[in-house]
Residue, then its C-alpha position, 0 to 999 in steps of 0.5 A: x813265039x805262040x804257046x804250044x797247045x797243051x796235050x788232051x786225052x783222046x776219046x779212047x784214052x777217056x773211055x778205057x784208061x790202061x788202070x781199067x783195063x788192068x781191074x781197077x774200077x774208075x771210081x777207085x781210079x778217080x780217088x786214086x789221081x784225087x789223092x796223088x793230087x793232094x799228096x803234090x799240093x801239101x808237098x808244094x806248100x811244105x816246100x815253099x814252092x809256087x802254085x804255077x810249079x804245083x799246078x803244072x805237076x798235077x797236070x803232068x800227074x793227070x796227064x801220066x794215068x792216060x798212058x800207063x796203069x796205077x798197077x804198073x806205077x805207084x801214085x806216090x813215085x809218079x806224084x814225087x817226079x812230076x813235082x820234081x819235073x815241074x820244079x825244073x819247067x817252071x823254074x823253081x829249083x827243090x832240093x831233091x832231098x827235101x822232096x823226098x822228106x817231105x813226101x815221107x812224111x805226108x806219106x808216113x803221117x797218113x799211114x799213122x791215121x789209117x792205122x788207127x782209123x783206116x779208110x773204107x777202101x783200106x778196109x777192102x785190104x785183107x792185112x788192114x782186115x785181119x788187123x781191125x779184126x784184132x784190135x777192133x775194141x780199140x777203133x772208137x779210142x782217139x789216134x795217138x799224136x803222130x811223131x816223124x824221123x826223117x830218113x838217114x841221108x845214107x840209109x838204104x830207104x833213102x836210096x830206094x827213095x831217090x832211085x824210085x824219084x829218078x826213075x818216075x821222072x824218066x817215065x813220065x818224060x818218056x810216056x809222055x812223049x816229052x809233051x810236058x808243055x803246060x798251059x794254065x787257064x788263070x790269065x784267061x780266066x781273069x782276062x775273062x771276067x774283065x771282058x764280061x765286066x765282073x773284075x771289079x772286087x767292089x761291084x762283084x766281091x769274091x767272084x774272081x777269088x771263086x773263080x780262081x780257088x775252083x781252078x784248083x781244086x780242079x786240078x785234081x780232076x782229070x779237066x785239065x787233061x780234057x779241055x783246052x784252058x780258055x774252056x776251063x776259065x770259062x766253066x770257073x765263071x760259069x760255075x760261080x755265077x750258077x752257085x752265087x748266093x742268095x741267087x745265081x747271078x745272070x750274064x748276058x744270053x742274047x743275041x748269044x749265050x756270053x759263053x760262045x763269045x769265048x768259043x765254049x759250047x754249053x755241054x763243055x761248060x757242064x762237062x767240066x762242072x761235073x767233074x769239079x761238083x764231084x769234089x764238093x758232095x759232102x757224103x759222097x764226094x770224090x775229096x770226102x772219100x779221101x778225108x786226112x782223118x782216116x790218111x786219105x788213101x796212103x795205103x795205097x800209095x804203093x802199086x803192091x797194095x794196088x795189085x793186092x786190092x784188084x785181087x782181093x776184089x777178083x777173089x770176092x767175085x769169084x767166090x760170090x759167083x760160085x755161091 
């Protein structure tokens, strides 16, 4: 039976997101999916869990932001439930109480490193604000070791937990349709690389390890939402014969550019690039601005200090204006 086609953003979903549409800018808005992204990742390799099981989850986490607002849900709920959706797709079952520690304490332990060396959006906060104000001659001082008790099975945070996992589930089943069918671009692209004569670890080393880690660190892009997955393992190579050193590497462009022979139009190809390019830049790149060293974005892990920073944000303008 053939594959059913994976669900892709249309061109209005693109442009306007609904968390644009309720204030947050797309900048804070890509930062935001970047770390929810992460949060599923370090969740999965905690738990044990395959890479296919945490790919299919940031796939469903990316796919959940076209439809609905990180102003209405909180990444860290959407994140615990497309994990848990995906753990049962692809067959690899994770006790839910494990789950729901794990994300605790990735959760808890970047709340602890943004307490002591927040982040500049946490900054943006006006209850992070009035505490560095209070302890600002403490900033430079080094942040405590980091100690973790797990939640009480019965305790009411718990429940709060499990209730808050099972709900996140429902939603991204039901906002999406049950359209959760999910294609990986791997195969294609090892597939890729054989035709094109680059499979050979010998004649070509790393080229298909590079390939493959650019495929995931693309997940926490919103790509595999954008482009179907033969479009995706097309850009892995491209991107990896154009960053090769000491030079590029050159593949055929006559009669025709190699990538046409896979259906794959240049501006795709750039377009998927970009996207992951944004990930890399050492200043200003969507994962620096996420770093663990100031928690990443666990401030914000909550839709209510989500609604607190588009408000303190709104206030500023408006107070900027009337000035």
């Amino acid at each position: 039976m053939p594959q059913l086609l994976n669900t892709l953003a249309s061109e209005a979903q693109v442009r306007e997101t609904p968390s644009r549409r309720d204030g947050i800018p797309a900048e804070f808005e890509d930062e935001l999916r970047v770390y929810g992204c992460q949060l599923i990742q370090q969740a999965g390799i905690l738990l044990s869990l395959p890479q296919v099981t945490m790919a299919t989850a940031q796939v469903l986490f990316q796919r959940f932001w076209y439809v609905s607002s990180m102003k209405s849900f909180s990444i860290k709920d959407i994140g615990m439930g497309a994990l848990f959706l995906s753990s049962k797709l692809e067959e690899s079952p994770v006790r839910l109480r494990d789950l729901i520690n794990v994300y605790d304490f990735l959760i808890q332990r970047g709340l602890h490193f943004s307490k002591h060396n927040p982040s500049p959006r946490a900054k943006q906060l006006p209850r992070q604000s009035s505490k560095m104000s209070s302890s600002s001659s403490s900033s430079s001082s080094p942040v405590p070791p980091f100690h973790y008790e797990p939640e009480q099975y019965f305790s009411s945070s718990f429940y709060d937990y499990k209730d808050a996992l099972v709900i996140a589930e429902m939603q991204i089943l039901k906002r999406l349709g049950f359209q959760v069918q999910v294609n990986l671009p791997y195969a294609t692209m090892v597939n890729y690389l054989q035709t094109l004569g680059l499979a050979d670890a010998e004649r070509h080393p790393g080229v298909a390890q590079r390939a493959w880690g650019i495929l995931n660190d693309a997940l926490q892009t919103p790509v595999y939402a954008l482009f179907a997955p033969h479009v995706l393992a097309a850009a892995s190579i491209y991107l990896v014969m154009h960053t090769m050193k000491p030079q590029p590497a050159v593949l055929p462009l006559e009669p025709k550019p190699w990538w046409e022979l896979f259906d794959v139009t240049r501006e795709e190809l750039r377009i998927v690039c970009a996207h992951v390019l944004r990930l890399y830049d050492a200043r200003s790149g969507l994962a620096a601005a996420v770093r663990d060293e100031w928690g990443g974005l666990a401030d914000f892990c909550e839709r209510a200090a989500v609604r607190e920073w588009i408000a303190a944000q709104s206030s500023s303008s408006q107070q900027q204006q009337t000035a």
